[in-house]
Biopython code that builds the backbone (N, CA, C, O; Angstrom):
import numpy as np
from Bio.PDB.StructureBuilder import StructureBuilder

atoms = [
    (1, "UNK", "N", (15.211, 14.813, -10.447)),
    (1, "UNK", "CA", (14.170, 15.469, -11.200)),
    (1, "UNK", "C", (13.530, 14.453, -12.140)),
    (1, "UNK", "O", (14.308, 13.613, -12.591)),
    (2, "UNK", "N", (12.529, 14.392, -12.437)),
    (2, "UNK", "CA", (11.573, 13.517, -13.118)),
    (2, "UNK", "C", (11.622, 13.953, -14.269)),
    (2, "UNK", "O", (11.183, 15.065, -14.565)),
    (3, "UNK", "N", (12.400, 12.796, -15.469)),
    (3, "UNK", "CA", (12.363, 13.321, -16.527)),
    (3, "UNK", "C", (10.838, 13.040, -17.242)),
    (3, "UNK", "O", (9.870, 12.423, -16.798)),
    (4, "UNK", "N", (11.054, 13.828, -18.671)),
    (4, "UNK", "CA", (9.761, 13.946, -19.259)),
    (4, "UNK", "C", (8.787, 12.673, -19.522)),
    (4, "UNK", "O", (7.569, 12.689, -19.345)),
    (5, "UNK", "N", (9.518, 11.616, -19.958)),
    (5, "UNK", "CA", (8.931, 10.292, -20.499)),
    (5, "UNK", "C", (8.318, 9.778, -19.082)),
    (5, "UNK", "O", (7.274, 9.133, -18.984)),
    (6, "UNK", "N", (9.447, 10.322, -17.617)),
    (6, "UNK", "CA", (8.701, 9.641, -16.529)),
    (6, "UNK", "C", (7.064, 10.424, -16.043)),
    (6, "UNK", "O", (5.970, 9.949, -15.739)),
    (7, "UNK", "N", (7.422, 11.352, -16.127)),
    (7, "UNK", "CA", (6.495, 12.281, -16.290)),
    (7, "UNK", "C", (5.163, 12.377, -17.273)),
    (7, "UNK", "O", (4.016, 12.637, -16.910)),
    (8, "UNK", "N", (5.665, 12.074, -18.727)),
    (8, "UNK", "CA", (3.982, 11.550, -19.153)),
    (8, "UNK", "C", (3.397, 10.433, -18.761)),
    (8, "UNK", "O", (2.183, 10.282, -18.625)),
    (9, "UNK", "N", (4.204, 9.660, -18.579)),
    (9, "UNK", "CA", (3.513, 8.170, -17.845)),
    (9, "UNK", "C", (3.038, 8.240, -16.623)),
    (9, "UNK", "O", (2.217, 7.393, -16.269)),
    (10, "UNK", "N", (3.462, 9.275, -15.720)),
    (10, "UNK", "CA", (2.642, 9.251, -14.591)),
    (10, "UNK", "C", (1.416, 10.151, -14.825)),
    (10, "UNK", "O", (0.327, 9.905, -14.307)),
    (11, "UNK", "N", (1.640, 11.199, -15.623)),
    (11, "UNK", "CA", (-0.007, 11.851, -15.815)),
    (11, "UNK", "C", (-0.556, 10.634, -16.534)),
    (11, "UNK", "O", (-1.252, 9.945, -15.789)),
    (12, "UNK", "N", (-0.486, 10.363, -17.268)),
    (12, "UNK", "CA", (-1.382, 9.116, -18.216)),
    (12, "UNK", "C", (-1.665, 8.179, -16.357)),
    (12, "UNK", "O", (-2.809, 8.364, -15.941)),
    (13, "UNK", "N", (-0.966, 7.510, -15.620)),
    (13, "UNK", "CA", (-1.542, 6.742, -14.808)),
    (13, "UNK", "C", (-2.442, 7.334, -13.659)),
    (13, "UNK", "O", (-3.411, 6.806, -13.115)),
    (14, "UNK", "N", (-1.709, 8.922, -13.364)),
    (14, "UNK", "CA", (-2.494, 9.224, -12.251)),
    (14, "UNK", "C", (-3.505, 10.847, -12.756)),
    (14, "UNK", "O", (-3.678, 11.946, -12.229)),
    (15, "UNK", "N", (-4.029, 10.083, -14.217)),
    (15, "UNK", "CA", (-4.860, 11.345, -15.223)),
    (15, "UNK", "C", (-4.479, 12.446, -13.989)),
    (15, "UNK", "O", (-5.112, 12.580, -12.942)),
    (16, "UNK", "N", (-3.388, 13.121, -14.362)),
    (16, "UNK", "CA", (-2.715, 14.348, -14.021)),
    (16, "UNK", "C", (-2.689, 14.812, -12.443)),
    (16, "UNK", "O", (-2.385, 15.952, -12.093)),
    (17, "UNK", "N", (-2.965, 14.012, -11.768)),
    (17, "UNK", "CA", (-3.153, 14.465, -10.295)),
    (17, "UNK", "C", (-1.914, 14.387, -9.675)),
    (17, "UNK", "O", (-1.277, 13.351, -9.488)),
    (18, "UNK", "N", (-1.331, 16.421, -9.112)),
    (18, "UNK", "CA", (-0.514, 16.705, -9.047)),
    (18, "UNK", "C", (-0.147, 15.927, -8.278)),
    (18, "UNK", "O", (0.664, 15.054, -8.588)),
    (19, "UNK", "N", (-0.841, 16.098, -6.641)),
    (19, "UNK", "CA", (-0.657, 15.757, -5.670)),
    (19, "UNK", "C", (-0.429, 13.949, -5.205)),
    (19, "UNK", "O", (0.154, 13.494, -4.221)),
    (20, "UNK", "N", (-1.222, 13.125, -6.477)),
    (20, "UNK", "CA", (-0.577, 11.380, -5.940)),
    (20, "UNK", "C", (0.215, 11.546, -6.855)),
    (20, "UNK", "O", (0.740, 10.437, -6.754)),
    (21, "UNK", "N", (0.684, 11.958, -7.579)),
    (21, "UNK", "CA", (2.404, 11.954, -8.671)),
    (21, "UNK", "C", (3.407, 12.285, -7.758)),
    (21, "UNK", "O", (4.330, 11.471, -7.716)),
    (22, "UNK", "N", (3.516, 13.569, -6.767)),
    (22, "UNK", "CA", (4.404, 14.074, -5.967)),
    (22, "UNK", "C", (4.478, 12.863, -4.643)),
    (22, "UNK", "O", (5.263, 12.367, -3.835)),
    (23, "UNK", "N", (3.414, 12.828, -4.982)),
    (23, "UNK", "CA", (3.530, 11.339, -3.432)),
    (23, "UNK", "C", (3.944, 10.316, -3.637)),
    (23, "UNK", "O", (4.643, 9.769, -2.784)),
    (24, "UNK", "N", (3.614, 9.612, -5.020)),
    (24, "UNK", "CA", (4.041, 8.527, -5.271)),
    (24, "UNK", "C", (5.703, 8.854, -5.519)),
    (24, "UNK", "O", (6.490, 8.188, -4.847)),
    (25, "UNK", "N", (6.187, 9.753, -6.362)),
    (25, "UNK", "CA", (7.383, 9.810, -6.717)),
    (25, "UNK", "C", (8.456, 10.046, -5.221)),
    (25, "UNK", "O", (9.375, 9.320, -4.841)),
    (26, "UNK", "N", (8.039, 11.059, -4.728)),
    (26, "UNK", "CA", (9.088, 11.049, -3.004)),
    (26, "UNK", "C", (8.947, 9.552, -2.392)),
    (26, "UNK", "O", (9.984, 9.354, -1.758)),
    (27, "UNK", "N", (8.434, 8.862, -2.345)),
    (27, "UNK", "CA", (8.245, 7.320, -2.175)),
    (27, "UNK", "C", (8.937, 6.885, -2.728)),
    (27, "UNK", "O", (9.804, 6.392, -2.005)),
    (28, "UNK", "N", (9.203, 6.669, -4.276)),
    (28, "UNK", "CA", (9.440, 5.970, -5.124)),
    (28, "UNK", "C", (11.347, 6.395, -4.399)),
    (28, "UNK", "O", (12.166, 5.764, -3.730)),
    (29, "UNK", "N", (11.307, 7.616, -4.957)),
    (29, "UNK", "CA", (12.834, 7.763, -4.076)),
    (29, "UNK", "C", (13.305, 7.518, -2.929)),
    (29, "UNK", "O", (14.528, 7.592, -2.807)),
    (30, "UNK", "N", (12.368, 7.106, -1.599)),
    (30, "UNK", "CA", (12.556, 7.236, -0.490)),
    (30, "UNK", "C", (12.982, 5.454, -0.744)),
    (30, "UNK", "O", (13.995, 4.867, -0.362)),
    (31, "UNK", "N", (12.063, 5.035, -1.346)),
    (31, "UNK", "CA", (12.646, 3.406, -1.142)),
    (31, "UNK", "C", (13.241, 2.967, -1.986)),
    (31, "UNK", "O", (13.763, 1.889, -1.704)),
    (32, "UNK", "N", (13.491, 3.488, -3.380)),
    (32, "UNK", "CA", (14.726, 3.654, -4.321)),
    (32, "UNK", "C", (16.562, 3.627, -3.472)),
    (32, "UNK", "O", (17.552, 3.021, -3.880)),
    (33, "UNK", "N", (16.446, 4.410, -2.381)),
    (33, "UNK", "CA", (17.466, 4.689, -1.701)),
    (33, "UNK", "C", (17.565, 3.968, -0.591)),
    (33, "UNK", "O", (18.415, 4.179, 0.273)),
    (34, "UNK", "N", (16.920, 3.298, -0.557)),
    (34, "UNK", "CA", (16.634, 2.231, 0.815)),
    (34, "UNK", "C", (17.253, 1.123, -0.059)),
    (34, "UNK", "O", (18.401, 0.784, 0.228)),
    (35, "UNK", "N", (16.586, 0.472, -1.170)),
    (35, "UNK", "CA", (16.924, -1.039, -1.379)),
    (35, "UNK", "C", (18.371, -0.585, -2.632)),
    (35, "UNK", "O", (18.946, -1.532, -3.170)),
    (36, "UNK", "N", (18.675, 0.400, -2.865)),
    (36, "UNK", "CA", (20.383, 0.110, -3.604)),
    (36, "UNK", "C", (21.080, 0.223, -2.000)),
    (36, "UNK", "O", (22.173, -0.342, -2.044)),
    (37, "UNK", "N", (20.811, 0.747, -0.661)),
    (37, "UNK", "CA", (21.550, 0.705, -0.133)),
    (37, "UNK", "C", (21.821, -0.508, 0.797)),
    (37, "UNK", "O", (22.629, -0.684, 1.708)),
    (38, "UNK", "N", (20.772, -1.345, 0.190)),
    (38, "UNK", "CA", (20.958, -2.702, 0.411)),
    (38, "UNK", "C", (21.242, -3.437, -0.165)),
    (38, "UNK", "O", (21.897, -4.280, 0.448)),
    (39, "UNK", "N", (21.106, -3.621, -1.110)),
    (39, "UNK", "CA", (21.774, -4.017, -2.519)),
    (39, "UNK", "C", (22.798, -4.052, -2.127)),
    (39, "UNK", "O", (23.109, -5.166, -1.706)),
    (40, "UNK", "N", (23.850, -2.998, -2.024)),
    (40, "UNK", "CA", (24.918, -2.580, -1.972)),
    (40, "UNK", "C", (25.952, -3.789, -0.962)),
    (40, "UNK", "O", (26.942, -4.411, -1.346)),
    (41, "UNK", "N", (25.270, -3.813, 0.440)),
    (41, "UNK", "CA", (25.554, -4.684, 1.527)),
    (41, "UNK", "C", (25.304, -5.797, 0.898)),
    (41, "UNK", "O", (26.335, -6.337, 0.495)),
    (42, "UNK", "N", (23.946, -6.580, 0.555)),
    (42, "UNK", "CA", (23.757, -8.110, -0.272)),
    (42, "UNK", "C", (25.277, -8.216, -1.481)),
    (42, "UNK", "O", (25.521, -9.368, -1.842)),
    (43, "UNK", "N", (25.778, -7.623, -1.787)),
    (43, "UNK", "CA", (26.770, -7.362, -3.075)),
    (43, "UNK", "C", (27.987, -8.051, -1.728)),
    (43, "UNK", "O", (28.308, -9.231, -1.579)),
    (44, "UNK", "N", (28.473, -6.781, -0.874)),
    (44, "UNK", "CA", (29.877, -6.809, -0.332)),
    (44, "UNK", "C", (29.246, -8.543, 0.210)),
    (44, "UNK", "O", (30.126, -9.403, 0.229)),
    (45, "UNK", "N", (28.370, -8.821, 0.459)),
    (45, "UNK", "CA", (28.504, -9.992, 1.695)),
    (45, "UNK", "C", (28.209, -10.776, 0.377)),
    (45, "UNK", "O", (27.781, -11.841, 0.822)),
    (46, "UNK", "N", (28.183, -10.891, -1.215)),
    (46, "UNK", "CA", (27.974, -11.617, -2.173)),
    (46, "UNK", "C", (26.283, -12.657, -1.629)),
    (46, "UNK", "O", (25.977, -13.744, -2.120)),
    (47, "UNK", "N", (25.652, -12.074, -0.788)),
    (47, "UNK", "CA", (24.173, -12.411, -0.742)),
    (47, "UNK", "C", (23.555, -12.629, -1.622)),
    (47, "UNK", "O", (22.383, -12.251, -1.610)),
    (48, "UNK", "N", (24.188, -13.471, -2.984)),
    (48, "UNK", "CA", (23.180, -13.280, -4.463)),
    (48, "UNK", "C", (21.886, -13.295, -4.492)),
    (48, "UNK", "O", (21.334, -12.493, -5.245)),
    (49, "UNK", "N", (20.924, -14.379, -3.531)),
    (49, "UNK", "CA", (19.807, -14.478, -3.503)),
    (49, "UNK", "C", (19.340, -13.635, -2.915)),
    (49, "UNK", "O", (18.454, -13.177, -3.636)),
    (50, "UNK", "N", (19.392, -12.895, -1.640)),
    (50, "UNK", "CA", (18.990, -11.429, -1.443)),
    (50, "UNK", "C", (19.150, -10.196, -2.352)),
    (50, "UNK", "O", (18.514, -9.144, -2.418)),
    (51, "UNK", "N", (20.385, -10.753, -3.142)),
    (51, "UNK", "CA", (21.243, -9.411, -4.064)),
    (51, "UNK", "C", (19.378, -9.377, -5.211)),
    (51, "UNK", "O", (18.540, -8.475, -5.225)),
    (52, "UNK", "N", (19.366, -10.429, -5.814)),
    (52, "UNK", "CA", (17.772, -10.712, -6.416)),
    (52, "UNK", "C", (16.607, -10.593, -6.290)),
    (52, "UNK", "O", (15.712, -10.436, -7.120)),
    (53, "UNK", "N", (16.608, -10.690, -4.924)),
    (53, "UNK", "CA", (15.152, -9.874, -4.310)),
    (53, "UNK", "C", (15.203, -8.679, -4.715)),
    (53, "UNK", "O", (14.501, -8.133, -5.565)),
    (54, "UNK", "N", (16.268, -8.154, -3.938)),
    (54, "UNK", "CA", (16.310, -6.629, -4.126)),
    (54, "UNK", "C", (16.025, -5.817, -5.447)),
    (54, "UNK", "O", (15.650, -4.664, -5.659)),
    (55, "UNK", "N", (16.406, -7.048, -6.371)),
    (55, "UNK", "CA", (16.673, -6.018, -7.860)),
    (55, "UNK", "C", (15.516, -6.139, -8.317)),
    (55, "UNK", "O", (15.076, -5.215, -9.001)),
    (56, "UNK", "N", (14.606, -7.451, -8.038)),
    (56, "UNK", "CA", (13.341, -7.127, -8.200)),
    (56, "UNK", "C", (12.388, -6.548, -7.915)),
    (56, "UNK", "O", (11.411, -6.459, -8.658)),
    (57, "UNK", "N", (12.484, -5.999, -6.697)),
    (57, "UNK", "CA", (12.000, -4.935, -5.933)),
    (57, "UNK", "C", (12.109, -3.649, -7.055)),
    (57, "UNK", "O", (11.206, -3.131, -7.713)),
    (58, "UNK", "N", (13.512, -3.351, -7.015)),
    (58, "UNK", "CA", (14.034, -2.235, -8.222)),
    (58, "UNK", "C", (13.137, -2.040, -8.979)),
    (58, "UNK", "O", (12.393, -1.060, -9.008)),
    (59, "UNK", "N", (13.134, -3.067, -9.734)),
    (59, "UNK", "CA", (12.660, -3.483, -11.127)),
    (59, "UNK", "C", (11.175, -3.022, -11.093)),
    (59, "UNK", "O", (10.800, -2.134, -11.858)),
    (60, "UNK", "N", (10.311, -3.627, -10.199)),
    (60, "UNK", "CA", (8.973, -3.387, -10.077)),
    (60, "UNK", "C", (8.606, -2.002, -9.845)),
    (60, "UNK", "O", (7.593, -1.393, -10.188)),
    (61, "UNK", "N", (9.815, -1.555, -9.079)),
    (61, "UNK", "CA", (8.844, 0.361, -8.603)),
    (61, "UNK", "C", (9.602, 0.948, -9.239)),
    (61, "UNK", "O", (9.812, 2.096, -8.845)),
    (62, "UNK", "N", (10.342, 0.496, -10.453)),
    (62, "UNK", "CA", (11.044, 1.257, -11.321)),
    (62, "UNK", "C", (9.689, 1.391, -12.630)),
    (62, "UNK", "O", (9.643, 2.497, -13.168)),
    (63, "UNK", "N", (8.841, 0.536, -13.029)),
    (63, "UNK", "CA", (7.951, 0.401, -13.938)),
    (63, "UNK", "C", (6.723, 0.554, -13.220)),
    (63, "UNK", "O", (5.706, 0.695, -13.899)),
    (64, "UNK", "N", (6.627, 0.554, -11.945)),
    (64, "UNK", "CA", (5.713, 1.054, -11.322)),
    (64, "UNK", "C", (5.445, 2.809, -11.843)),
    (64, "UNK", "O", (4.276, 3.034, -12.154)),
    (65, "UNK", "N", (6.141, 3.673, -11.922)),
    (65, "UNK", "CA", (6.311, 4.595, -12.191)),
    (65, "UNK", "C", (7.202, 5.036, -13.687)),
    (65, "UNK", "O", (7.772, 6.124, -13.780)),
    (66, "UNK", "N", (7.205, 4.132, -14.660)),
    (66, "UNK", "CA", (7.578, 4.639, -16.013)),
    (66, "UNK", "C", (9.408, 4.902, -15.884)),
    (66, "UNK", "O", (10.103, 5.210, -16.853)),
    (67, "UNK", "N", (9.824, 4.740, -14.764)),
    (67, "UNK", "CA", (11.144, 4.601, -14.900)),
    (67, "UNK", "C", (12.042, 3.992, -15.407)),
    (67, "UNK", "O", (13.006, 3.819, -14.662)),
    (68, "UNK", "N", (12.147, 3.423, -16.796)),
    (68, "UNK", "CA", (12.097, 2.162, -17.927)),
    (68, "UNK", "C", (14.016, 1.972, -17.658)),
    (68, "UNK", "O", (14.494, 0.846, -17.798)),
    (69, "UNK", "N", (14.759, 2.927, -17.355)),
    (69, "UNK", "CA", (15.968, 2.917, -17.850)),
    (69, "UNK", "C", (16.180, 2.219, -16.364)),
    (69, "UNK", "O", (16.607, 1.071, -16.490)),
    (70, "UNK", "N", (15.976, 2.652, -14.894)),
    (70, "UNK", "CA", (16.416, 2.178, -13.857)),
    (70, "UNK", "C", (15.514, 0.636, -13.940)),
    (70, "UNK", "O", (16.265, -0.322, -13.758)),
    (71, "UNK", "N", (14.665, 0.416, -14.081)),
    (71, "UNK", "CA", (14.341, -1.262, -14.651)),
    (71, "UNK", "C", (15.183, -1.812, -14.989)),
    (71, "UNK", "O", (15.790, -2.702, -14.392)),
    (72, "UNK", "N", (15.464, -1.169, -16.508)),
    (72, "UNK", "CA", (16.100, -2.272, -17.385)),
    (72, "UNK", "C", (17.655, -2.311, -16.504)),
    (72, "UNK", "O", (18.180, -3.422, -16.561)),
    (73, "UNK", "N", (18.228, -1.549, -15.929)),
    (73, "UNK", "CA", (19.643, -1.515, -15.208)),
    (73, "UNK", "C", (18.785, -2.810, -13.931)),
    (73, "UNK", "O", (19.287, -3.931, -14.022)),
    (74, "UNK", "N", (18.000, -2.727, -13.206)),
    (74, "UNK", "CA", (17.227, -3.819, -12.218)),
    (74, "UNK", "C", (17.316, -5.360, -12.908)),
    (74, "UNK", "O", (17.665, -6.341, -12.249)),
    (75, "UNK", "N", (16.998, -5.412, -14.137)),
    (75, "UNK", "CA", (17.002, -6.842, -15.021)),
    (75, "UNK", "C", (18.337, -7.077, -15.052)),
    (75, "UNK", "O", (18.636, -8.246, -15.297)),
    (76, "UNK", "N", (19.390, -6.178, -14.846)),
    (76, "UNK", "CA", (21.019, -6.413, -15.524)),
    (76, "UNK", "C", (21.277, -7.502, -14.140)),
    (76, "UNK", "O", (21.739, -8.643, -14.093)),
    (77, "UNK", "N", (20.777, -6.622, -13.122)),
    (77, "UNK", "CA", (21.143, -6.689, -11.387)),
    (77, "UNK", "C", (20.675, -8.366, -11.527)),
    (77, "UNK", "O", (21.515, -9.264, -11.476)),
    (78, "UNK", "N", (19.858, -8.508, -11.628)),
    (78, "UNK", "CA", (18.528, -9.699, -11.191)),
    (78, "UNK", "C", (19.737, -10.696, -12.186)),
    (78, "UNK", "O", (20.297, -11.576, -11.532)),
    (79, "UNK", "N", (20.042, -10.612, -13.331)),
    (79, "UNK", "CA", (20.657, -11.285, -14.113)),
    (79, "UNK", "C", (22.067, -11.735, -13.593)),
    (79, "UNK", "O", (22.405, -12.919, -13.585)),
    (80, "UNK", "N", (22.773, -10.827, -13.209)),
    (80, "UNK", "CA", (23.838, -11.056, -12.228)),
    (80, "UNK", "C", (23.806, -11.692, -11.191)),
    (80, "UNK", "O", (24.596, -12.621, -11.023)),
    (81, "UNK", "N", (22.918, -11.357, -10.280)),
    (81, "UNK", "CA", (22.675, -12.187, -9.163)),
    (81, "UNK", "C", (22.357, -13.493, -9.090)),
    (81, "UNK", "O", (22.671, -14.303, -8.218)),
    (82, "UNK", "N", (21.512, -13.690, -10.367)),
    (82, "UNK", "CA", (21.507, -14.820, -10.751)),
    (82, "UNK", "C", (22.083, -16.167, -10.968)),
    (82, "UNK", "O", (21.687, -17.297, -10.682)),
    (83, "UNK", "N", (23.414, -15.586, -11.715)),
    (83, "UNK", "CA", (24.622, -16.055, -11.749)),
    (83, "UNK", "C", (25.690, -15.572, -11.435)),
    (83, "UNK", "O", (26.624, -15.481, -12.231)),
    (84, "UNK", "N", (25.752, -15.078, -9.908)),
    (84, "UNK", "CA", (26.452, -14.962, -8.703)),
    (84, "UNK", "C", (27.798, -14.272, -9.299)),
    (84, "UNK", "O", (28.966, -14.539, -9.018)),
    (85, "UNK", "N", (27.402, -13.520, -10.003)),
    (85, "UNK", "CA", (28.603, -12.253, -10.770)),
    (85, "UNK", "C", (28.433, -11.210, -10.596)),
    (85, "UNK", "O", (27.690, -10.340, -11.051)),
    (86, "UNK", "N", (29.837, -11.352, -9.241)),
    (86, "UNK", "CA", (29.606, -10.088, -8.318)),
    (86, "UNK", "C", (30.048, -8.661, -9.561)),
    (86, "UNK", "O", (29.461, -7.594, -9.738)),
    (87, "UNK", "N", (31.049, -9.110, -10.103)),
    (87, "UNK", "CA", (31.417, -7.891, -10.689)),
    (87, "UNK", "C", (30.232, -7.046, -12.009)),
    (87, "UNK", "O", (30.071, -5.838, -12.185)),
    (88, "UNK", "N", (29.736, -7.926, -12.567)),
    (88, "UNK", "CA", (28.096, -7.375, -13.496)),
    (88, "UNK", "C", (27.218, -7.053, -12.553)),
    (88, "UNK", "O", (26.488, -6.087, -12.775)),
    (89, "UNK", "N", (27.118, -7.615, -11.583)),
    (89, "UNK", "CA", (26.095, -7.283, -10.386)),
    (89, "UNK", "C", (26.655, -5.571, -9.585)),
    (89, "UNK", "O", (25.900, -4.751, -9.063)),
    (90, "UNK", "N", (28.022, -5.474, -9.722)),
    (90, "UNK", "CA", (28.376, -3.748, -9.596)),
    (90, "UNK", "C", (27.942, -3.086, -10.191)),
    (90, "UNK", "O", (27.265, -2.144, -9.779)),
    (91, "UNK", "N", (28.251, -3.422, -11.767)),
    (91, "UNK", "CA", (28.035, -2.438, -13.049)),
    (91, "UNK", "C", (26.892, -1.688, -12.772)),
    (91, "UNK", "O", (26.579, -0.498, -12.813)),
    (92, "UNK", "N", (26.259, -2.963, -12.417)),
    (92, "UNK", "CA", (24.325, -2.884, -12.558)),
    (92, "UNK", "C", (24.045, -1.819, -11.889)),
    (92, "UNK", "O", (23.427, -0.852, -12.334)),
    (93, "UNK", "N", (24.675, -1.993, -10.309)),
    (93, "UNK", "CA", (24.698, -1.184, -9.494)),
    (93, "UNK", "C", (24.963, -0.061, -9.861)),
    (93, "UNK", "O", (23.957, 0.647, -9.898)),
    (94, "UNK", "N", (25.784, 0.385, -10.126)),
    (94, "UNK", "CA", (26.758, 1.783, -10.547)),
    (94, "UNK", "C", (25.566, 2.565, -11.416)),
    (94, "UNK", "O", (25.237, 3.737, -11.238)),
    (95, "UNK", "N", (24.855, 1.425, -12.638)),
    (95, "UNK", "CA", (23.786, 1.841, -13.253)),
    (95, "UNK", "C", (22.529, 2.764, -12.998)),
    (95, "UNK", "O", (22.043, 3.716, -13.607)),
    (96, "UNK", "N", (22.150, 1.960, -11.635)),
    (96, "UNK", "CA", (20.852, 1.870, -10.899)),
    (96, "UNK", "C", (21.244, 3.305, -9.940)),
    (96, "UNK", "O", (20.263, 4.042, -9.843)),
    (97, "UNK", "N", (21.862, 3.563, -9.585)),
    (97, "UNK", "CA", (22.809, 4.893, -8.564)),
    (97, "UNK", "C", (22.638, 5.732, -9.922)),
    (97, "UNK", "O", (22.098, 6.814, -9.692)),
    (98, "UNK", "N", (22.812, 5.619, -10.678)),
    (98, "UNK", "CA", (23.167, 6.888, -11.668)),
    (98, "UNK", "C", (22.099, 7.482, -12.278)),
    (98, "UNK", "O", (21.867, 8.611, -12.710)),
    (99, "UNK", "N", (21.293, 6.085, -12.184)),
    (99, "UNK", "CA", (19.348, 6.779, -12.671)),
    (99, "UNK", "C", (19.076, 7.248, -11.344)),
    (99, "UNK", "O", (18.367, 8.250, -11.432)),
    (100, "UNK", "N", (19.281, 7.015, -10.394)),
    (100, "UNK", "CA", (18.667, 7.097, -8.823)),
    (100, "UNK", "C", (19.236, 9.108, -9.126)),
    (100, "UNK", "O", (18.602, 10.033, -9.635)),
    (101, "UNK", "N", (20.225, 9.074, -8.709)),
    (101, "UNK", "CA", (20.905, 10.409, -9.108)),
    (101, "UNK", "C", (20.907, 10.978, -10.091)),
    (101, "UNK", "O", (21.545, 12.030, -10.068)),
    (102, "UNK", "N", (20.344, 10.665, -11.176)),
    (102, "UNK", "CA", (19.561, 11.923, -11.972)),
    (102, "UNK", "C", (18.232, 12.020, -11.330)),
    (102, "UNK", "O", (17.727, 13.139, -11.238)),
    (103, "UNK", "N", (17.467, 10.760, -10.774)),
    (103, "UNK", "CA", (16.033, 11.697, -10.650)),
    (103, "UNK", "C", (16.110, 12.797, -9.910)),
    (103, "UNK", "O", (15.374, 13.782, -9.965)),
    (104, "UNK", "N", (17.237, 12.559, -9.052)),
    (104, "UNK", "CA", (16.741, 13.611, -7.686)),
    (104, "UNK", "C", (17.666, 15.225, -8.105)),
    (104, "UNK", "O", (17.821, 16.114, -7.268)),
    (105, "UNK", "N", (18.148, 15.303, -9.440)),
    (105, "UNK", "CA", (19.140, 16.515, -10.022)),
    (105, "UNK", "C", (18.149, 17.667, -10.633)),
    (105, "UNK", "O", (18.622, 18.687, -11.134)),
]
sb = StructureBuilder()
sb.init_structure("model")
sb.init_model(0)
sb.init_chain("A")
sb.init_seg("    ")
for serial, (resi, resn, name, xyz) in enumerate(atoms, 1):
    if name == "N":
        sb.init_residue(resn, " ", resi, " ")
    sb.init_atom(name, np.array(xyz, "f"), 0.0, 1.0, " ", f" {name:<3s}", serial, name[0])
structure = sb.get_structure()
């Protein structure tokens, strides 16, 4: 479910139009759930430099859409991967799953 803060930021971007908010957001989840579940695989196979793509990916269609908290958990990811720390690079994960799973509650 789209909380409120995500929610004024998308009327403010898409001046209230029900219909590209509902589109953009089922997107936003459809590939939200695509790249942690790759993430996930880049992690077990310690892929750091893929593990980094990915979180930037995160990161971008997380602020693409006012989603500030699954970002800033994307910067933790990107930071980890960075320096090939698989176990902060979980946390992150665990993070990024837990905003993922409230939007959709």
């Amino acid at each position: 479910m789209m909380n409120e803060e995500i929610r004024t930021w998308m009327n403010e971007q898409f001046a209230g139009d029900a219909d590209t908010i509902a589109t953009v957001w089922e997107e936003y989840l459809a590939v939200t759930t695509e790249k942690l579940a790759a993430a996930r695989g880049a992690l077990a196979a310690e892929d750091f430099p893929q593990l980094d793509h990915l979180a930037h990916t995160l990161k971008g269609n997380g602020l693409m859409v006012g989603d500030q908290v699954l970002a800033e958990a994307a910067i933790r990811l990107r930071d980890a991967a960075k320096a090939s720390d698989a176990e902060a690079a979980a946390v992150a994960l665990a993070a990024i799953a837990a905003c993922d799973a409230g939007n959709r509650s």
